[in-house]
VMD Tcl script that draws the C-alpha trace (Angstrom):
set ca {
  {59.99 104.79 102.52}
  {58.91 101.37 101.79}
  {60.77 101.67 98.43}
  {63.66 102.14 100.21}
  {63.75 98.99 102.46}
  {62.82 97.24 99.83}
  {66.31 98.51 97.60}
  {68.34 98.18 100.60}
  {67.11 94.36 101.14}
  {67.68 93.83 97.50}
  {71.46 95.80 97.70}
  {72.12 93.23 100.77}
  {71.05 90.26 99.14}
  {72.79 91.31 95.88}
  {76.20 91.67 98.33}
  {75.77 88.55 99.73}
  {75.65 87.20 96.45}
  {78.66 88.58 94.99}
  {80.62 87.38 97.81}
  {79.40 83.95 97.77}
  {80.38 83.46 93.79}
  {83.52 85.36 94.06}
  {84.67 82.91 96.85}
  {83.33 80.48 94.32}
  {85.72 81.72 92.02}
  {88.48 82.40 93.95}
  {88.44 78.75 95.46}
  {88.12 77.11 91.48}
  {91.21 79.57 90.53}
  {93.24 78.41 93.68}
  {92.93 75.35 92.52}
  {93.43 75.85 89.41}
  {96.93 77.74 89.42}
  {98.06 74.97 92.28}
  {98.40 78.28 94.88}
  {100.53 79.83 92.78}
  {98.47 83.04 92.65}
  {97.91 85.57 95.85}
  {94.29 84.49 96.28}
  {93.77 88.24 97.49}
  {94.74 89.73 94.28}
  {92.79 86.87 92.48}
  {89.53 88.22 95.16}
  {90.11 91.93 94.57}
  {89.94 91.57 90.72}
  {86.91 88.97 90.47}
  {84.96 91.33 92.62}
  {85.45 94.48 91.34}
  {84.56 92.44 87.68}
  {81.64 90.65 89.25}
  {80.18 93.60 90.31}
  {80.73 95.74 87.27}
  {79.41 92.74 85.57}
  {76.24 92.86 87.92}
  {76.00 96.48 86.77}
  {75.63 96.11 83.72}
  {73.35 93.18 83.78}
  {70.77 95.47 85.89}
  {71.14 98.34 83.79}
  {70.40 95.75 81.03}
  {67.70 94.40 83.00}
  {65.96 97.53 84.12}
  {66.58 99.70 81.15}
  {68.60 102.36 82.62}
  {72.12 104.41 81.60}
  {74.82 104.02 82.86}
  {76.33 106.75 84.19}
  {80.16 107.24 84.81}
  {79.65 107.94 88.86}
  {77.62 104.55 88.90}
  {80.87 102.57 87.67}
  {82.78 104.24 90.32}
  {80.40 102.89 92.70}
  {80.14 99.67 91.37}
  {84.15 99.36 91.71}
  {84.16 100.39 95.19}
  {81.67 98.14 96.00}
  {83.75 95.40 94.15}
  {86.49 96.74 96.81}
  {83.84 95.46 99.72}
  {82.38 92.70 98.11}
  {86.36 91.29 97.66}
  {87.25 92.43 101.09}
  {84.04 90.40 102.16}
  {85.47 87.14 100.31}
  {88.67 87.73 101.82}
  {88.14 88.03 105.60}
  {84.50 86.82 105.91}
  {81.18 88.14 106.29}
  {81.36 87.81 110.36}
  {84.55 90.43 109.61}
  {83.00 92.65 107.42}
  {79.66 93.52 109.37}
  {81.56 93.84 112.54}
  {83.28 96.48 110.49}
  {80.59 98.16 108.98}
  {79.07 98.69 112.51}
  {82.08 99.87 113.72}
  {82.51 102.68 111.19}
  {78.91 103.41 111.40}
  {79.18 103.78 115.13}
  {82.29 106.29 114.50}
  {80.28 108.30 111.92}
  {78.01 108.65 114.43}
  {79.62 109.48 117.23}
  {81.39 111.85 115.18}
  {78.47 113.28 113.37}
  {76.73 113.77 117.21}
  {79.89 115.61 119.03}
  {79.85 118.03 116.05}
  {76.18 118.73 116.31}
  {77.03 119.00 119.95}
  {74.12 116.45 120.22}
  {76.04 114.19 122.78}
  {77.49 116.79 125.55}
  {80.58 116.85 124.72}
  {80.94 120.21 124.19}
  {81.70 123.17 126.83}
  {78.36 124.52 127.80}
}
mol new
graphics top color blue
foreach p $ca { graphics top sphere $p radius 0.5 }
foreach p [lrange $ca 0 end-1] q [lrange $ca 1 end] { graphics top cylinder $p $q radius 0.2 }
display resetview
């Protein structure tokens, strides 16, 4: 268990990370093109890279393979860590709660766990 926390600190500090350089990036490329380019595109792409990038990098680090169903997470985690850049990490936790409060609610009716069910 304390394994866990301590991967799940390291996956949030790792996020926060990635969307604090692809901002970075996104801002130097806005600049650089003048506004010419839709700085969401310009986010979606340099996140999904970054974190491929940081993929690879830890596999490097830590000596492991990568597997094909571990670059399909790291591009939909790209997906978040871009969304993140673009709306704002205020935005994107209120989200995350949100859908974690659904899944739960959700996940509690259908276990008939909250009462909502005909007795």
């Amino acid at each position: 268990m304390e394994n866990l926390m301590k991967y799940i600190v390291f996956g949030i500090i790792l996020l926060n990370i990635l969307i604090g350089l692809t901002n970075i990036i996104v801002e130097f490329v806005k600049r650089l093109t003048w506004d010419k380019v839709n700085t969401n595109y310009v986010a979606a792409v340099v996140g999904i890279a970054l974190t491929v990038a940081a993929l690879f990098a830890l596999a490097a680090v830590l000596g492991f393979a990568v597997l094909w169903y571990y670059i399909l997470a790291a591009v939909l985690l790209g997906i978040l860590v871009s969304y993140g850049a673009m709306v704002g990490y205020d935005k994107l936790w209120s989200q995350i709660k949100s859908i974690a409060k659904q899944t739960q609610n959700s996940v509690g009716e259908a276990s008939g766990l909250t009462g909502g069910g005909k007795a």
